[in-house]
VOBA-1610 file (N, C-alpha, C; in pm, whole numbers, padded with zeros to 5 digits, always signed):
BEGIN
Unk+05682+10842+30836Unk+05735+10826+30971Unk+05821+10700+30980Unk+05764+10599+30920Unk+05818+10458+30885Unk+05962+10479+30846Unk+05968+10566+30697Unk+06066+10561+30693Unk+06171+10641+30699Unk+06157+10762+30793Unk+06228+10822+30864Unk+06288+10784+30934Unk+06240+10643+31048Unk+06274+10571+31147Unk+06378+10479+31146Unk+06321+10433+30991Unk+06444+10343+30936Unk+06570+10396+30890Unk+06540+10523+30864Unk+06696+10585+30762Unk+06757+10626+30917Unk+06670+10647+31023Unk+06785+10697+31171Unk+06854+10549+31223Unk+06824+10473+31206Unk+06816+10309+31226Unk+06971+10257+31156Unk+06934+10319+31045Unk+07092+10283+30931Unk+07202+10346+30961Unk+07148+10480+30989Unk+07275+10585+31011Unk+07330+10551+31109Unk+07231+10552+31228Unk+07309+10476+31314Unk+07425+10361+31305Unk+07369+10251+31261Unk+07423+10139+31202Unk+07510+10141+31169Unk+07580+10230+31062Unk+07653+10266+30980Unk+07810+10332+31067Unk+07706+10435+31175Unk+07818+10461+31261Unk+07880+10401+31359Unk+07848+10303+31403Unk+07856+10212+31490Unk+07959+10093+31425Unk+07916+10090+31321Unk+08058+10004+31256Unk+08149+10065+31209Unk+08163+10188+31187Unk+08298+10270+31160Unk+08364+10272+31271Unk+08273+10290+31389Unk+08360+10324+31511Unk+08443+10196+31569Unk+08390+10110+31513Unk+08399+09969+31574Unk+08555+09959+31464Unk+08549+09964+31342Unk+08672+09935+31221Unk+08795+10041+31319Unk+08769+10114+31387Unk+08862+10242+31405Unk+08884+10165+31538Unk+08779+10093+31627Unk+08859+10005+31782Unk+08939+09914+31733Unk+08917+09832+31586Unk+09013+09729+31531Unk+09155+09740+31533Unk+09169+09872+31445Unk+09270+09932+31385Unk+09356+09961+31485Unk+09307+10041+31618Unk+09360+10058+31699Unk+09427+10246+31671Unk+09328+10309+31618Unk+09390+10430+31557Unk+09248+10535+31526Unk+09272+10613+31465Unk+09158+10668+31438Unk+09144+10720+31270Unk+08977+10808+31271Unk+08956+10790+31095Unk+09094+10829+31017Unk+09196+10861+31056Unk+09313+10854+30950Unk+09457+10774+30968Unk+09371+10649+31046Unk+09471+10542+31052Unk+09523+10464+30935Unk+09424+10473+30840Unk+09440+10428+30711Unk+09590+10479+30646Unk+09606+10617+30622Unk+09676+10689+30575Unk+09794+10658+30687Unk+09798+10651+30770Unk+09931+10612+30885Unk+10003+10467+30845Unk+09926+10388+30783Unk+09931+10279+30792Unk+09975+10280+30648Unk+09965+10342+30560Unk+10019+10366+30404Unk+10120+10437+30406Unk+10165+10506+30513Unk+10266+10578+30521Unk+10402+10449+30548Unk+10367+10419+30688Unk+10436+10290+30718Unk+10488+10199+30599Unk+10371+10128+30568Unk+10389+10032+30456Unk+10517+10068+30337Unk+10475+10226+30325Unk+10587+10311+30232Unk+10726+10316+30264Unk+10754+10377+30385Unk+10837+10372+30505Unk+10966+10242+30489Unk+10841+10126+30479Unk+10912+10003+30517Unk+10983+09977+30373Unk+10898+09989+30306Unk+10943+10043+30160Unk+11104+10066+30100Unk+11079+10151+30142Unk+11171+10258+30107Unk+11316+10191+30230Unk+11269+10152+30319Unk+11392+10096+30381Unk+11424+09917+30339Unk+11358+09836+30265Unk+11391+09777+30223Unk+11455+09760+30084Unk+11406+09928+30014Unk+11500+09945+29902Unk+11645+09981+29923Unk+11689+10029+30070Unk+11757+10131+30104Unk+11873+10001+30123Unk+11814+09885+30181Unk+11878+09761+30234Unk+11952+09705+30141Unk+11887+09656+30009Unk+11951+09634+29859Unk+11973+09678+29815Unk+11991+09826+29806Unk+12116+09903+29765Unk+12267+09905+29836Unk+12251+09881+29966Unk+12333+09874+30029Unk+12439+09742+30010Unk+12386+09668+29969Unk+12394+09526+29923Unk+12446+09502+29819Unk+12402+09568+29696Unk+12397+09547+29620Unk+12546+09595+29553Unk+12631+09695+29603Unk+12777+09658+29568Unk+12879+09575+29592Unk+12851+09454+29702Unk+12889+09413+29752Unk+12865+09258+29660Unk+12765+09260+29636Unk+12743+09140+29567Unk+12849+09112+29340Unk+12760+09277+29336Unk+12885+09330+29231Unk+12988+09317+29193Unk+13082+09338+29354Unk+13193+09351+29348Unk+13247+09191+29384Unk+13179+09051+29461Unk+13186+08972+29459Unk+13198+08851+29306Unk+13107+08922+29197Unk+13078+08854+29148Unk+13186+08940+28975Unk+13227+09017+28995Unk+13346+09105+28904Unk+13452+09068+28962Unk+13472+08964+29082Unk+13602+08934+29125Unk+13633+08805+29079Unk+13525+08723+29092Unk+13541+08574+29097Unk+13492+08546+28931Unk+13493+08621+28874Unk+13453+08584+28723Unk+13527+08690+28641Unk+13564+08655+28508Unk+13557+08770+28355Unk+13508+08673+28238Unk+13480+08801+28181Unk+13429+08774+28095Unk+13525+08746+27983Unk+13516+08690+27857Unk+13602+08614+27756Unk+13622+08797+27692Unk+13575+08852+27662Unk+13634+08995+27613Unk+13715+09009+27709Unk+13716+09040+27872Unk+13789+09130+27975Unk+13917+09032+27929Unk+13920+08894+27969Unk+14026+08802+27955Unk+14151+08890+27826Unk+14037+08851+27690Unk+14131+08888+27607Unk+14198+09054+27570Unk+14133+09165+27659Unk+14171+09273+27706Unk+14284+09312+27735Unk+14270+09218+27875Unk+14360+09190+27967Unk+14477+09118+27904Unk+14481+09005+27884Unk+14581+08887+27882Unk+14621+08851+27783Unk+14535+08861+27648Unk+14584+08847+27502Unk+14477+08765+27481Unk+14502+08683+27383Unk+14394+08586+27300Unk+14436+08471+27339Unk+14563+08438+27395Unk+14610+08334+27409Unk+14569+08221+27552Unk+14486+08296+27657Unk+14441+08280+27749Unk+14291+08275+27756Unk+14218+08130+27749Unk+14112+08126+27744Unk+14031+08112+27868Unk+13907+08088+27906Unk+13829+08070+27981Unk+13724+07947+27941Unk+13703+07859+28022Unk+13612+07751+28050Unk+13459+07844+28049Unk+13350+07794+27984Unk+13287+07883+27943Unk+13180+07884+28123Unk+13160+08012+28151Unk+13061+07963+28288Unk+12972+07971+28338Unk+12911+07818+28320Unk+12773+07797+28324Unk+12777+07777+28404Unk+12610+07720+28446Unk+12589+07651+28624Unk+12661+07582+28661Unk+12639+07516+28572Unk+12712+07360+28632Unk+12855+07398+28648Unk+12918+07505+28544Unk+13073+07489+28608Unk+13106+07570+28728Unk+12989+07695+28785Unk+13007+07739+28918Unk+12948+07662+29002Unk+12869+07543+29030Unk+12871+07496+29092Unk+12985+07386+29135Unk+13047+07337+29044Unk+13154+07259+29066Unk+13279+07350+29121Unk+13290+07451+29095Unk+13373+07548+29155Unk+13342+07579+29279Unk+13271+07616+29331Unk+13204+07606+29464Unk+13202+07489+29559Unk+13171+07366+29466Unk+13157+07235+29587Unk+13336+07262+29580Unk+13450+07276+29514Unk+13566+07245+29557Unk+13632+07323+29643Unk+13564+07454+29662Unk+13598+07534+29719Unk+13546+07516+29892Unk+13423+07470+29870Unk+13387+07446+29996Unk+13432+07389+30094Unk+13468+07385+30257Unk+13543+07340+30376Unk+13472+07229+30402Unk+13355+07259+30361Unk+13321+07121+30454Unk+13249+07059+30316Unk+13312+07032+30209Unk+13318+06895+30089Unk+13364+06787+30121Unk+13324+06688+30164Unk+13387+06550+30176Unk+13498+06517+30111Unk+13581+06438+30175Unk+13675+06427+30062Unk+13653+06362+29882Unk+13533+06266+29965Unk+13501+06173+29827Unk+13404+06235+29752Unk+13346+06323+29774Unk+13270+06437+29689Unk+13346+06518+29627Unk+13464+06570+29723Unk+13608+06654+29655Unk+13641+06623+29498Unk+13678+06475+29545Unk+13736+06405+29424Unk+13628+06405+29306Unk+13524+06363+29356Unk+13360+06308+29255Unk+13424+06465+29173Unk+13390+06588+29213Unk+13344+06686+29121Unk+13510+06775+29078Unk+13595+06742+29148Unk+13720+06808+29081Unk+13722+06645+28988Unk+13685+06592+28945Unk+13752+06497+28838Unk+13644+06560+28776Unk+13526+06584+28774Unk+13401+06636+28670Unk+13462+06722+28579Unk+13506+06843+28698Unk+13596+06963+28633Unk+13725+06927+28581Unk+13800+06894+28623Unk+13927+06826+28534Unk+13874+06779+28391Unk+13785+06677+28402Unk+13709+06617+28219Unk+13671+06756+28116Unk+13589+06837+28236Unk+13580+06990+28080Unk+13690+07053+28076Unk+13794+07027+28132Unk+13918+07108+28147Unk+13958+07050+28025Unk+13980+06935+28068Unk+14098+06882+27896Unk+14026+06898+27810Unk+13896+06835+27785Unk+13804+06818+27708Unk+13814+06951+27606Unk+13829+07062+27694Unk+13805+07217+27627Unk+13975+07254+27586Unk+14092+07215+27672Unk+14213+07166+27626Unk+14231+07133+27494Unk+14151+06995+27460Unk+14202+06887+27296Unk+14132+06999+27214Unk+14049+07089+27239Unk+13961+07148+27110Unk+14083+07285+27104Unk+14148+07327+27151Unk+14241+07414+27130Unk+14370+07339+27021Unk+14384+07224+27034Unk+14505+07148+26936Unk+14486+07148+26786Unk+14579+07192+26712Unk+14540+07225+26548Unk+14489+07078+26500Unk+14418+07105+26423Unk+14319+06968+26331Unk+14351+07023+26204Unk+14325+06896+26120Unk+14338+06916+25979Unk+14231+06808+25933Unk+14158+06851+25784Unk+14057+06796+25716Unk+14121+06660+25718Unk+13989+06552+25670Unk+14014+06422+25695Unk+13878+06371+25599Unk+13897+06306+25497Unk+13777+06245+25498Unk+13792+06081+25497Unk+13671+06031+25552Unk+13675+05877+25577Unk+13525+05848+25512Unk+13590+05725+25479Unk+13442+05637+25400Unk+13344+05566+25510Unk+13246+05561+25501Unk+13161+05522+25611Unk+13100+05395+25578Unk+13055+05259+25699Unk+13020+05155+25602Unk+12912+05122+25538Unk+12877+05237+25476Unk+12756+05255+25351Unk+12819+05272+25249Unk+12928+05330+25247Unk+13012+05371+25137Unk+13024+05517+25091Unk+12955+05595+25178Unk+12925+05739+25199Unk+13083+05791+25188Unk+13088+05919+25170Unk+13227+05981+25217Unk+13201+06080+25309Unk+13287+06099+25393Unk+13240+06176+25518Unk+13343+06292+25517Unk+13303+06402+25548Unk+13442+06523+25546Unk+13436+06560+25718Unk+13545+06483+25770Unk+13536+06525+25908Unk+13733+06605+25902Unk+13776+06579+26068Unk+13879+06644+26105Unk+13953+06531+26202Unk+14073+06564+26174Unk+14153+06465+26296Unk+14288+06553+26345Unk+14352+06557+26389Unk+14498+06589+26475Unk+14598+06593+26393Unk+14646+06735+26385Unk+14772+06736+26249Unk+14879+06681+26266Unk+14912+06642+26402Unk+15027+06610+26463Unk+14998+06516+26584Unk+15106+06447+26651Unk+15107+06379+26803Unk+15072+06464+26888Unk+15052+06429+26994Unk+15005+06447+27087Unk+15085+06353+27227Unk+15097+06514+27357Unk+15165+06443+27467Unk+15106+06532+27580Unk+15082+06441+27660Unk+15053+06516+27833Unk+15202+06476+27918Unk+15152+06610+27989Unk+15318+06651+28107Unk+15222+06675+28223Unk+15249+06599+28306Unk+15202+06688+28435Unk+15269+06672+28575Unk+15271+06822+28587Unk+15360+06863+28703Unk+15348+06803+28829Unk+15412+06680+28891Unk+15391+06640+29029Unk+15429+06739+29119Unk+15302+06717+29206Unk+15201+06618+29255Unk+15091+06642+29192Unk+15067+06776+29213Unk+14897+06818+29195Unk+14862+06790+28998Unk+14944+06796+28930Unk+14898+06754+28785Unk+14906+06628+28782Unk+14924+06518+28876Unk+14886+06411+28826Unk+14746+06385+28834Unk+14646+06434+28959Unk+14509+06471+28910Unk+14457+06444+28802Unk+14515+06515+28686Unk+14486+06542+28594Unk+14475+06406+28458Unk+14614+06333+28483Unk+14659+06239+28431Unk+14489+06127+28382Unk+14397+06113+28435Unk+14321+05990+28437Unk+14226+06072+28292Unk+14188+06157+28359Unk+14094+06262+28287Unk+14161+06292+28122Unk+14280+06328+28121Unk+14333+06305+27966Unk+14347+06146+27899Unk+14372+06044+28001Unk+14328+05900+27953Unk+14195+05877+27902Unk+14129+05896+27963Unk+13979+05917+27944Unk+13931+05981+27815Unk+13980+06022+27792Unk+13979+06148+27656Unk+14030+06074+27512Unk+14167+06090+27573Unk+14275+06013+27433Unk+14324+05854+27501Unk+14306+05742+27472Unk+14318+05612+27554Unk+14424+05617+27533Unk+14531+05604+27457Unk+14656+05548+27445Unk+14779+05687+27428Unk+14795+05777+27494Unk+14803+05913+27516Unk+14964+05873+27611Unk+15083+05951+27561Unk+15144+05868+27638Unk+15195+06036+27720Unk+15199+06023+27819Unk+15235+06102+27946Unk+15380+06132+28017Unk+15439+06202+27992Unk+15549+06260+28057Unk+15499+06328+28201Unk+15624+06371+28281Unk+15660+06420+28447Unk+15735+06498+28451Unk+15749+06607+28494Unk+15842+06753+28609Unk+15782+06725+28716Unk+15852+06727+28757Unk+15867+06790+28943Unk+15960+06860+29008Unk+15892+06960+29022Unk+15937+07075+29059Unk+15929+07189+29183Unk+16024+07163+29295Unk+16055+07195+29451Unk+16036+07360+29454Unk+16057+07377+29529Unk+16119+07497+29581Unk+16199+07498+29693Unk+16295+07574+29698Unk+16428+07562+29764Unk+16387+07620+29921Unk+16391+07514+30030Unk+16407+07543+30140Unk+16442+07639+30193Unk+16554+07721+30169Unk+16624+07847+30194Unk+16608+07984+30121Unk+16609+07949+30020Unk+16590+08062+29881Unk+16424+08066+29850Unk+16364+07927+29888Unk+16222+07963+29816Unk+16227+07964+29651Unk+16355+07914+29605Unk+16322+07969+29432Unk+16276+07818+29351Unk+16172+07820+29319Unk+16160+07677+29213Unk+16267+07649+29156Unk+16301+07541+29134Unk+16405+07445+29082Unk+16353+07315+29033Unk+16381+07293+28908Unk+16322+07114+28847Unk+16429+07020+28925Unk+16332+06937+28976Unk+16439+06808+29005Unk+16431+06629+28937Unk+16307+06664+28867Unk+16299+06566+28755Unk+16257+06597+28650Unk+16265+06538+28530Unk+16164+06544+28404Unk+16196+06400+28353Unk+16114+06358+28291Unk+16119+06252+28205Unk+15970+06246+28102Unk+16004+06285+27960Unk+15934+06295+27867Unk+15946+06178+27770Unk+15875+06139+27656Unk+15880+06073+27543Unk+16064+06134+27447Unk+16066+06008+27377Unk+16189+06083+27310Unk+16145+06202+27218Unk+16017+06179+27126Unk+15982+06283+27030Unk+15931+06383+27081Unk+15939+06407+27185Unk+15857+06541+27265Unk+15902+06671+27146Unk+15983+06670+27129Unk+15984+06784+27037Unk+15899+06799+26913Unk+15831+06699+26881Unk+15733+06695+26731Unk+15669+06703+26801Unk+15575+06707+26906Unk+15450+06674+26947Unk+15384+06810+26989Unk+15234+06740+27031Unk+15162+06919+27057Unk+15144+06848+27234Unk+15215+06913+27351Unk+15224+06890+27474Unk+15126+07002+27570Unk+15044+06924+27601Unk+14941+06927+27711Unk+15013+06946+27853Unk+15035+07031+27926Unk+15094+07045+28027Unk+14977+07081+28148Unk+14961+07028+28222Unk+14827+06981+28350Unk+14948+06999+28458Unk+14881+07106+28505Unk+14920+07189+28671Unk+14723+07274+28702Unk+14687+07206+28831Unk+14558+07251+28835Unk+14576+07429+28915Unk+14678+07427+28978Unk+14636+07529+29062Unk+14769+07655+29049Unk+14748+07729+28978Unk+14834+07869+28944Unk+14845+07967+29049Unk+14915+07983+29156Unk+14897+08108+29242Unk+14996+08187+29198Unk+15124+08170+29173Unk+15237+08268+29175Unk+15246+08279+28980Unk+15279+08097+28947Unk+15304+08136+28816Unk+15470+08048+28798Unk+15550+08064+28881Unk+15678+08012+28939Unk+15681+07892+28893Unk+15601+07778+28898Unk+15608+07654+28892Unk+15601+07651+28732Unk+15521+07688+28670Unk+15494+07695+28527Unk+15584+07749+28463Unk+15654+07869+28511Unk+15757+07946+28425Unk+15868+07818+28436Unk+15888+07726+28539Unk+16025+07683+28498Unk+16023+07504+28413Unk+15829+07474+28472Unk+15834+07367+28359Unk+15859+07408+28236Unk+15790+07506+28201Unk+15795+07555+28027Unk+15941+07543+27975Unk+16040+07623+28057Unk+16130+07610+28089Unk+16217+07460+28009Unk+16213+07390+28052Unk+16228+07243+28106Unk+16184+07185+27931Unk+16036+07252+27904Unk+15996+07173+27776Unk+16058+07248+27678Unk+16089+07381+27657Unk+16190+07430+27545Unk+16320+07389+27532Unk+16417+07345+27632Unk+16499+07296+27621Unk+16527+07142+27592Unk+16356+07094+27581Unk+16337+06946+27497Unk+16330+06976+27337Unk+16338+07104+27301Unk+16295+07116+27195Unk+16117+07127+27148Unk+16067+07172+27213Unk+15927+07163+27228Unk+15884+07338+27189Unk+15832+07403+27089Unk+15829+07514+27095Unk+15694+07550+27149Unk+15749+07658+27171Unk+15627+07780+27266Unk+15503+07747+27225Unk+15469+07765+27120Unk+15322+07807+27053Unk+15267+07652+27029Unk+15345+07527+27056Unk+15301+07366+27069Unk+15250+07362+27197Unk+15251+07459+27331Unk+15237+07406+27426Unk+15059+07462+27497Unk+15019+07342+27553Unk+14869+07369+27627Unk+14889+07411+27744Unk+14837+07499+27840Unk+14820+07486+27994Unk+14695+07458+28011Unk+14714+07356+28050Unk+14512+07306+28161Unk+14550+07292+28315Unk+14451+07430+28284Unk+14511+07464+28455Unk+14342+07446+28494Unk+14303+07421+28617Unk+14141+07457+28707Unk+14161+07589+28749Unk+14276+07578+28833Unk+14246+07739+28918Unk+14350+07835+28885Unk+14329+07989+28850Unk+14451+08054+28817Unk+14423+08215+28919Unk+14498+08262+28936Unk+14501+08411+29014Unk+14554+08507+28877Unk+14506+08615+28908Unk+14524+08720+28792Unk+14674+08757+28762Unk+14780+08736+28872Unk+14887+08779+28904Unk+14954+08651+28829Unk+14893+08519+28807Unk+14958+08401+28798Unk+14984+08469+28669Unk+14862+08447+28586Unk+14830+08451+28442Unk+14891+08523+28378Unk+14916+08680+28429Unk+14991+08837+28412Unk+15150+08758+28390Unk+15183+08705+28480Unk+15330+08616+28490Unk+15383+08526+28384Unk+15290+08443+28354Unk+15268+08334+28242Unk+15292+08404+28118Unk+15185+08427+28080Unk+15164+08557+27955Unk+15240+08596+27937Unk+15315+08700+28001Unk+15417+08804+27977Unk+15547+08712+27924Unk+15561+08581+28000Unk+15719+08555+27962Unk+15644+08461+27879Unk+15591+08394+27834Unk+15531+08340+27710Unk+15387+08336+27643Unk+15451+08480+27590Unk+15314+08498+27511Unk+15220+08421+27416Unk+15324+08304+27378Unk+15261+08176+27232Unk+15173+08090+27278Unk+15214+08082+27429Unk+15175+07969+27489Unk+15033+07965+27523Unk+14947+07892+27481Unk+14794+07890+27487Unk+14780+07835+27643Unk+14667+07905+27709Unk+14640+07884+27862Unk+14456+07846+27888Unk+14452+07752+27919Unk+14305+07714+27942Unk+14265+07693+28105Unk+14184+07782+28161Unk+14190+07747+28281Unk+14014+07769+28314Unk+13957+07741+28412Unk+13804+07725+28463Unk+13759+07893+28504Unk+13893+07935+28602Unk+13845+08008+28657Unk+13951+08113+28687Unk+13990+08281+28673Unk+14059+08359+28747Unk+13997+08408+28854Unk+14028+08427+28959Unk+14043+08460+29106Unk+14143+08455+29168Unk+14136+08566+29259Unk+14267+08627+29365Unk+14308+08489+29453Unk+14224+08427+29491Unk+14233+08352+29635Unk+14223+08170+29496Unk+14340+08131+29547Unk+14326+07980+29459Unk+14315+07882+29596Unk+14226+07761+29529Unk+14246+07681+29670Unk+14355+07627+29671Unk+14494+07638+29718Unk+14574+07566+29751Unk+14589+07417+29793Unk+14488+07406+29902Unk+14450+07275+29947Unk+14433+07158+29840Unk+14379+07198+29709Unk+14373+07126+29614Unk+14380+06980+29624Unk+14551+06999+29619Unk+14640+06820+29595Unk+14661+06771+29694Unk+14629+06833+29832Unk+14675+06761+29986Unk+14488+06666+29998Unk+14384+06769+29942Unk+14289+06702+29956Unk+14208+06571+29877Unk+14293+06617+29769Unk+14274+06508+29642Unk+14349+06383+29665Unk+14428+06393+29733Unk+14526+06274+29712Unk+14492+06245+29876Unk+14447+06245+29964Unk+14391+06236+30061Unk+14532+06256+30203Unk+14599+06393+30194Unk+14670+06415+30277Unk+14615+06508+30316Unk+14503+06542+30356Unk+14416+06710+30418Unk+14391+06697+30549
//
């Protein structure tokens, strides 16, 4: 009888807290399953969300980058890419950004300018070298087959100018500057002044920002008629547009091109912000 009393005692018990889990829930015994449905539901619409997304980001990130195969696909072999790591999309980014200080501007476009040349001098032919070391060791290293000269296009390639000091100390530096015609719009040189031997030398030409291509076609221009041949010449460019490069390339194919980054949209602002006219 005892324990008959007790097993009605439990059952009870038992039901009394189910009913009670089901006032919690706010649902009844197959709230569970409503509630797994949901969860699924939500699921399935947060997969639905990043898919939606997810070409967009794709297509963001196939715009503002290629890869060193697509480059040489595309453009030849002669057109390299700055290799891109964090650090160089983030420096691409702080310059891109509106609201970069100016003196932060400068801090990280000179960062980027230093791997620019830096990745620049390793494109210039070397030849074996060996030197004695003061142990008396012999060392088989490499040095520069030839001189060496930087050109850079005023305004915005003088930027550039500190960052190749920095590099090579005693580096001597030539100038173009080069307008465009008020009326016509057509580039026109209105200065140059180079070294006399510019023609023996291997010339570094620093223009950071490529949109059309125009400005470059008529320095090059400018350095063949120094006697400077095609396949001697560097471009260290930061920013280039696909249309620039397509332009470049085509009318001089010899000409080796080193730049950070292709993208449609170049910051223009560049040299008004660098030089503090923004």
């Amino acid at each position: 009888m005892l324990a008959k009393q007790s097993w009605q005692i439990n059952f009870h018990f038992s039901i009394a807290i189910f009913n009670q889990e089901i006032m919690c829930t706010g649902g009844s015994p197959s709230s569970n399953g409503s509630q797994a449905e949901e969860s699924s539901e939500n699921d399935n619409q947060q997969q639905q969300l990043a898919t939606e997304q997810q070409p967009e980001q794709t297509q963001r990130t196939a715009i503002g980058s290629c890869t060193p195969e697509e480059v040489l696909a595309d453009y030849g072999e002669n057109i390299k890419l700055l290799t891109l790591n964090s650090q160089v999309a983030e420096l691409l980014t702080i310059i891109r950004d509106k609201n970069t200080s100016r003196s932060d501007f400068k801090f990280y476009a000179d960062r980027l300018i230093r791997l620019v040349i830096e990745e620049s001098l390793n494109q210039l032919p070397y030849t074996d070298c060996d030197v004695e070391t003061p142990t008396g060791a012999i060392y088989e290293g490499l040095k520069y087959r030839s001189g060496n000269c930087g050109v850079s296009i005023i305004r915005s390639g003088e930027a550039m100018e500190q960052g190749l000091r920095d590099c090579c100390r005693s580096i001597r530096i030539g100038k173009i500057l080069v307008e465009s015609d008020a009326n016509t719009h057509e580039a026109r040189v209105v200065y140059a002044r180079f070294p006399d031997d510019i023609g023996s030398r291997q010339v570094l030409l620093m223009y950071p920002i490529m949109s059309t291509g125009n400005t470059v076609l008529k320095a090059v221009n400018v350095l063949r008629e120094h006697g400077v041949p095609e396949k001697c010449i560097i471009l260290s460019n930061l920013f280039c547009t696909p249309a620039a490069a397509r332009t470049v390339v085509t009318a001089f194919p010899k000409m080796k091109i080193l730049t950070s980054e292709l993208h449609p949209v170049a910051p223009n602002h560049f040299g008004q912000k660098y030089f503090d006219n923004f």
